[in-house]
C-alpha positions as a Markdown table, in Angstrom:
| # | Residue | x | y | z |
|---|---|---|---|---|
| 1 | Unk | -7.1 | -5.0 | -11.5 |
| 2 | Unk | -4.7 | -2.9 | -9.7 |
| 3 | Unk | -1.4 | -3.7 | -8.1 |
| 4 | Unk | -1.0 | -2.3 | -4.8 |
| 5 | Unk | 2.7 | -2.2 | -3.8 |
| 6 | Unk | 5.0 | -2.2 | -1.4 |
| 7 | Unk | 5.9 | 1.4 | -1.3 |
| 8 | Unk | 9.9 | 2.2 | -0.8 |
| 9 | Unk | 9.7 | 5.2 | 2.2 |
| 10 | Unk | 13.2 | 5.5 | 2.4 |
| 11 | Unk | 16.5 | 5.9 | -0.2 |
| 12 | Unk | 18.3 | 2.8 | 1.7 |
| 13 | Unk | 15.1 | 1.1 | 2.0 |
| 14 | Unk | 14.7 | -2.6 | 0.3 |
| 15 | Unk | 12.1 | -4.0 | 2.5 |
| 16 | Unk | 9.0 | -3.3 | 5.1 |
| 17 | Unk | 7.1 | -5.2 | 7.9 |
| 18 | Unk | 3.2 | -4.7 | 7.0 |
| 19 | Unk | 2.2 | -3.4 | 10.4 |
| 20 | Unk | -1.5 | -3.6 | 10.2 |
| 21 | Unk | -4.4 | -3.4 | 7.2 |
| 22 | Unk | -6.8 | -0.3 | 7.5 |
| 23 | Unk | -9.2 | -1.6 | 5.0 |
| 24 | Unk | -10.3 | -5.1 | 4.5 |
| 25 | Unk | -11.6 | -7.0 | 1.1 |
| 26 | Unk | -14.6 | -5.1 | 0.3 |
| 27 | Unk | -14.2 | -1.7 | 1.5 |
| 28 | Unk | -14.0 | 1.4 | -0.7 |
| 29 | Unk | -10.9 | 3.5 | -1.1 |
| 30 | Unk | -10.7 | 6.4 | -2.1 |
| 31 | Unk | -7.8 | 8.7 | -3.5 |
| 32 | Unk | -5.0 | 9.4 | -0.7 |
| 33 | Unk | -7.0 | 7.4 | 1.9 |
| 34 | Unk | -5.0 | 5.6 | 4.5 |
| 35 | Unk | -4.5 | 1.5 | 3.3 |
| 36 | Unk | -2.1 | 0.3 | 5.6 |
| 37 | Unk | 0.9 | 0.7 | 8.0 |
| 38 | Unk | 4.4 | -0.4 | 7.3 |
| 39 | Unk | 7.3 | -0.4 | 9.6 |
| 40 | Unk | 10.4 | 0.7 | 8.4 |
| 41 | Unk | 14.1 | 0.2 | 10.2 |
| 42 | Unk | 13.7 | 4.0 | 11.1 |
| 43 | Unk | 9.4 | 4.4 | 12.2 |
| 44 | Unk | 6.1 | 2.9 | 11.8 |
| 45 | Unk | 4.2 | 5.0 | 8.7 |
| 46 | Unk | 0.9 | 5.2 | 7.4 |
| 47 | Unk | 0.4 | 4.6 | 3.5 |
| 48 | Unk | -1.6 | 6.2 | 1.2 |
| 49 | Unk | -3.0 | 4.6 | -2.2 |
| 50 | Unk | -3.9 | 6.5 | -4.9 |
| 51 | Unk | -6.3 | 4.8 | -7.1 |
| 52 | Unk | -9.7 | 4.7 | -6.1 |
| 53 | Unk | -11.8 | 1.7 | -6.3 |
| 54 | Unk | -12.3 | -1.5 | -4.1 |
| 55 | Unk | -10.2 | -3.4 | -2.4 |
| 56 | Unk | -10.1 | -6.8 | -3.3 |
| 57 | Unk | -7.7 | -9.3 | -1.6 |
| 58 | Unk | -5.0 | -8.9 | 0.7 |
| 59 | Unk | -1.7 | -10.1 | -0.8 |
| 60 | Unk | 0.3 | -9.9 | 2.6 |
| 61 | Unk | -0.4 | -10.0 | 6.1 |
| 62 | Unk | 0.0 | -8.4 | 9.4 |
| 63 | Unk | 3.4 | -8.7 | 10.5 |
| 64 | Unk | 4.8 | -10.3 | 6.8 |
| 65 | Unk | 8.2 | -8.8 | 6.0 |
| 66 | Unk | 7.9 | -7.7 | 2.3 |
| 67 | Unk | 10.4 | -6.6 | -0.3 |
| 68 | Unk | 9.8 | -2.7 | -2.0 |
| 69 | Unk | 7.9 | -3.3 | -5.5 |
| 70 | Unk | 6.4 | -6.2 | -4.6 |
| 71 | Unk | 2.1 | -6.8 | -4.4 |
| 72 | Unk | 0.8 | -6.9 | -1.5 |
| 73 | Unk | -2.9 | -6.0 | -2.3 |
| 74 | Unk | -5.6 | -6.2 | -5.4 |
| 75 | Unk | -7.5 | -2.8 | -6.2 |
| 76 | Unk | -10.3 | -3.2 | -8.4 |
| 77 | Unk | -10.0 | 0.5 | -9.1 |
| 78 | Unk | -12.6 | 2.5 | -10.7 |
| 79 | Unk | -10.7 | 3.2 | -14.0 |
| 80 | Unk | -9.5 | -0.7 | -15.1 |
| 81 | Unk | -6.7 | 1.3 | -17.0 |
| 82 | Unk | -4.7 | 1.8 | -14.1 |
| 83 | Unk | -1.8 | -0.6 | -13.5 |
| 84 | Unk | -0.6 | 0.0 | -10.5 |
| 85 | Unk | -1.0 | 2.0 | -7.3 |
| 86 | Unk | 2.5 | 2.9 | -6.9 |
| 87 | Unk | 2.3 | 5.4 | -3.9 |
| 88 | Unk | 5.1 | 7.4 | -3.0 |
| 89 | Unk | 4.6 | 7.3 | 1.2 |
| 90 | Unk | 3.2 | 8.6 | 4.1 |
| 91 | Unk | 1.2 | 11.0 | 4.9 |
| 92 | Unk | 3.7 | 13.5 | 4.8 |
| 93 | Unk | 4.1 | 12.8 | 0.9 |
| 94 | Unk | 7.7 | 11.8 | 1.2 |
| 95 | Unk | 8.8 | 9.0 | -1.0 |
């Protein structure tokens, strides 16, 4: 099982407000698709996830205030050695 977690999106950044969920338990992901959005002190920005599998329970919810590096979702991802989906961002790709 795969850790999904709160990404850092900023170099001062030590926490984020998970804005809203874009997949539920159940739902397939695939690499690079959109997960969630967090709210950082400076936007609001769409995160990425890059281990494909299948989302299976929300660790956090909408409008919970969570610090960087922590879980805040289960990934059964498609190859069980993966340990963690540590994305790096937005869209944008900037970490």
């Amino acid at each position: 099982m795969a850790q999904f977690l709160m990404p850092i999106l900023g170099a001062d950044m030590t926490e984020g407000k998970l804005v809203a969920w874009r997949k539920q338990p159940g739902d397939r992901i695939e690499r690079g698709e959109i997960i969630a959005e967090v709210e950082t002190d400076k936007a609001d920005v769409e995160v990425e996830c890059y281990v494909p599998g299948v989302l299976e329970k929300l660790l956090a919810g909408e409008g919970s205030t969570v610090l960087v590096g922590r879980p805040i979702a289960l990934i059964k991802a498609d190859d069980e050695a993966a340990a963690a989906c540590t994305n790096g961002g937005g869209t944008d790709g900037a970490t």
